[in-house]
Steps between C-alpha positions, in 0.01 A plus 500: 500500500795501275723620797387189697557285175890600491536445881381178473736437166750693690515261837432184262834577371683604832380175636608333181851675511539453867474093434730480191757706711453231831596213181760712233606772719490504910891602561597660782767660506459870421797795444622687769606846637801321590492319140454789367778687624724203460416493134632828422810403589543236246612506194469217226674454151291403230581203275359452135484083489437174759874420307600841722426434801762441787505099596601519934548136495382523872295237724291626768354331815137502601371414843173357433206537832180316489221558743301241588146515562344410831498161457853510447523470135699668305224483190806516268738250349891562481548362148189782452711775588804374303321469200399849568901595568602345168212730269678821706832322411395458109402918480827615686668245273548737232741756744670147627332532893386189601326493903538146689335423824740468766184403779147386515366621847205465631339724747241343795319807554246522312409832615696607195338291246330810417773763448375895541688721398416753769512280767662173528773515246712720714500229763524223216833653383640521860436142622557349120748667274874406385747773404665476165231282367208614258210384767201341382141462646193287414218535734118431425401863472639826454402851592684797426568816680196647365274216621386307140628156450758428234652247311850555609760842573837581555730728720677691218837640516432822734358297765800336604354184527604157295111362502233365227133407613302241292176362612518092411263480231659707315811305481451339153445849311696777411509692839795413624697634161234846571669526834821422435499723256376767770778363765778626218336864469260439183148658530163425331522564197202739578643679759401816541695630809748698286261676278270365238727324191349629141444225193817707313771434756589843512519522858574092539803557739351684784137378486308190528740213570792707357558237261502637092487135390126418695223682292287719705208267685181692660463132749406254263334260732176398356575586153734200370322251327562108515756556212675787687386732269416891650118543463510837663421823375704795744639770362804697673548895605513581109205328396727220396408115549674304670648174327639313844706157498288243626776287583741688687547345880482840636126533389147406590432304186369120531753277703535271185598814289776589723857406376722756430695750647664826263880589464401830737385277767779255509782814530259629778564129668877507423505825641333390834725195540804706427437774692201466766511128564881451542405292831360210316803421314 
């Protein structure tokens, strides 16, 4: 009896988690082999304050692609998306990047208005994609390679690819600056790919996000209350608990909580521009 009691409790709170991830988490894009071995290439300097950080005074374009649906509308508004260009704007703002939309296109088929990961958005890319532009998508849905839907992803720098996905509701929140942030080589701030990061940083640089500045995160989707406060519980590899950053872009905290991103992640982005995106500017 007791075992069926914690089953139940168990799948209560998988089905629980499953729909706070589909709201405060749902991202697509995922590290790797080819990340992987790209990041161990790279190798970023540390700086101590925002005062610090290298300003690249640089402007770069964005080709902007909405699907329509199949009545033929697009089910998004231009001014939409620039309002949406100008909050990615205000968090690069800091590093002096600024991104300005050079076209508004609008694609017929609507075919693509759902955008799978494993099997249209090879095609997409082909028929619909300028070179030396950042290239961004809004289609109804999105489905990633692994077949669940998502709120938006991003090619990052190892796939050779200039190209961010957004599905069009999600245009007024904090996704875009989440996969920006992924386009310029940052990972969740959860990311476990590279080994599990500990709560005392000891092992900060090669683990987790490989940013020392983010505090270890165990996914905090679910546990952020409505005054982005941590309500979670997890404790790390050394029986340590975790205190994550509820606000950081990189994480799965409430969209409203997200504002911020660390002095690690913007020399990761300065790094990417200078070195892996050279083509945009």
């Amino acid at each position: 009896m007791k075992i069926r009691i914690f089953l139940i409790l168990a799948c209560i709170h998988f089905f629980k988690l499953t729909s706070v991830l589909a709201q405060e988490g749902s991202c697509g894009t995922y590290v790797t082999t080819e990340q992987m071995t790209l990041e161990n290439t790279i190798n970023i300097p540390a700086v101590k304050s925002y005062e610090s950080l290298p300003q690249l005074d640089l402007e770069l374009m964005v080709t902007v692609y909405v699907v329509k649906d199949e009545t033929g509308t697009p089910g998004i508004t231009n001014a939409a998306v620039v309002s949406a260009l100008d909050r990615v704007n205000n968090a690069f703002s800091l590093i002096k990047v600024k991104f300005h939309i050079c076209a508004f296109n609008y694609i017929d088929n609507y075919q693509f208005n759902i955008i799978n990961g494993a099997r249209n958005e090879r095609d997409l890319l082909i028929q619909h994609y300028s070179t030396n532009t950042i290239n961004l998508y809004f289609a109804s849905g999105l489905i990633d390679k692994f077949g669940s839907e998502v709120n938006g992803y991003a090619l990052m720098p190892s796939e050779l690819k200039d190209a961010i996905f957004l599905r069009k509701d999600m245009v007024s929140s904090n996704e875009i600056i989440h996969q920006f942030g992924h386009f310029f080589n940052l990972y969740h701030t959860h990311e476990t790919a590279f080994g599990n990061e500990v709560v005392k940083n000891v092992n900060c640089d090669k683990t987790g996000d490989r940013c020392c500045d983010t505090p270890a995160d165990p996914v905090i989707a679910g546990f952020v209350d409505n005054n982005c406060e941590y309500t979670g519980a997890f404790k790390d590899n050394n029986n340590q608990f975790y205190i994550p950053s509820t606000q950081n872009f990189m994480s799965f905290g409430k969209d409203a909580c997200r504002c911020t991103f660390t002095n690690d992640q913007y020399m990761r982005i300065i790094y990417t521009i200078n070195n892996l995106k050279k083509n945009l500017w």
